[in-house]
C-alpha positions in Angstrom: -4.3 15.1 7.2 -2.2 12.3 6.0 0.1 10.6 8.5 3.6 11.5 7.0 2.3 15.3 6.5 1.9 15.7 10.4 5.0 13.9 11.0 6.9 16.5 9.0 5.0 19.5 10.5 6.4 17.9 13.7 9.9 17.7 12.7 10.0 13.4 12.9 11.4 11.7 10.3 9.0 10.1 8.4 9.4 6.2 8.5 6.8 3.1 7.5 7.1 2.5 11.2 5.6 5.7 12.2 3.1 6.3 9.5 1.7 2.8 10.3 1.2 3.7 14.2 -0.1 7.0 13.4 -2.5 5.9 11.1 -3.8 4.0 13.4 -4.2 6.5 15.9 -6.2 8.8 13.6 -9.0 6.2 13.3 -9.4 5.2 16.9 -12.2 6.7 18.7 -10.6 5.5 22.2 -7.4 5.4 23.8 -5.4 2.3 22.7 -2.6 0.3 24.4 0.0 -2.1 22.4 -2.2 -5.3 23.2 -5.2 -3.6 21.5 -3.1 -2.7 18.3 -0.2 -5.5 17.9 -2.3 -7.5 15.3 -2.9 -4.6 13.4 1.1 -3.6 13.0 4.0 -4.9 11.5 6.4 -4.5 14.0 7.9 -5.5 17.0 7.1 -4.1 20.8 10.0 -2.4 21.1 10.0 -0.3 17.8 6.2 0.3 18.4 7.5 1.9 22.2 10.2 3.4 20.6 8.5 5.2 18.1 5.2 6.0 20.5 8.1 7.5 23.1 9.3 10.0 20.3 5.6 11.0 19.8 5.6 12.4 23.1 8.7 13.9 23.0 7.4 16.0 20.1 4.1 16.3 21.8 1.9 14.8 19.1 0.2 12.1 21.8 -1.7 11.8 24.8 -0.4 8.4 27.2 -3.0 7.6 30.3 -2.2 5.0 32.3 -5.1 2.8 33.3 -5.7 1.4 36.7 -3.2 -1.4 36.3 -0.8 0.4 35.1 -1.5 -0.3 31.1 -0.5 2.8 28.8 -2.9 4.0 26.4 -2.3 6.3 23.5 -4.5 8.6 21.3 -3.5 11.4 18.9 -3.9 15.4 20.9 -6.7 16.9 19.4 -8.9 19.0 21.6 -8.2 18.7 25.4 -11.0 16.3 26.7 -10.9 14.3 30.2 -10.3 10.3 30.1 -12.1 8.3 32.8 -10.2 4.7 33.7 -12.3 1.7 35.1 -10.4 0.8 38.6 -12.1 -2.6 38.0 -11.7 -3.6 33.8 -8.9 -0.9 33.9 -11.0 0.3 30.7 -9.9 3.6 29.4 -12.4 5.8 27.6 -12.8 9.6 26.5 -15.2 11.4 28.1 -16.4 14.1 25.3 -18.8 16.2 27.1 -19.0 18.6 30.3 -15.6 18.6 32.3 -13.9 21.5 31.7 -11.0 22.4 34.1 -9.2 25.2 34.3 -6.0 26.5 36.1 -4.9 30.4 35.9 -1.9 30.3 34.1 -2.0 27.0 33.1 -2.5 25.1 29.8 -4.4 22.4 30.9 -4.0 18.7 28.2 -5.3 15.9 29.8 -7.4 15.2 33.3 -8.0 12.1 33.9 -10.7 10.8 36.6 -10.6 7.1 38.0 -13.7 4.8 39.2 -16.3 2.0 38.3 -17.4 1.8 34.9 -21.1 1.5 34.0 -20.4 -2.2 33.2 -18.6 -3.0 36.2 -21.0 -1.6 38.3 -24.0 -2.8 36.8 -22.5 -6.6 36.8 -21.5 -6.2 40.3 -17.5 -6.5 39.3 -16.6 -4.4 42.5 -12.8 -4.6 43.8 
């Protein structure tokens, strides 16, 4: 869907700002933080927080924080879990086989913390 489209069926004013961050969003495989994306936008830190802080306000995002306290972003699309590196503070998607589920509760996000398969295999313990 193209980016101003689901800003509109959100109710957020469409700006070049926002389509630009969104677009992004919608090709990334992986949660990203600012650092991953600020060579890829045209704008400054605080409009990129200011806009990614009125995509959660209208729900549109996920934000996990990573071990060091980094914030990641990626679009909601189907609830999945995220697992964060407590080493590389690496933040990935985990697409297959944790399902959780609450009675009476809409569950969005779970997010599970350890050692990466890199980390462990290159003996990067904490």
């Amino acid at each position: 869907m193209p980016s101003g489209k689901l800003l509109e069926e959100k109710g957020i004013k469409v700006t070049q700002a926002r389509k630009e961050i969104l677009e992004i969003l919608e090709t990334c495989t992986q949660p990203v933080s600012y650092e991953n994306i600020k060579e890829s936008i045209s704008m400054d830190k605080a409009t990129f927080y200011r806009n990614i802080s009125k995509f959660e306000e209208s729900n549109l995002i996920n934000a996990i924080e990573s071990h060091d306290k980094k914030r990641y972003f990626e679009l909601k699309r189907k609830p999945h879990a995220h697992f964060t590196c407590r080493v590389c503070n690496q933040v990935e998607c985990i697409k297959s086989g944790i399902y959780v589920t609450l009675q009476n509760y809409d569950i969005e996000n779970v997010i599970i913390q350890g050692i990466c398969p890199s980390c462990k295999l290159t003996n990067r313990l904490p």
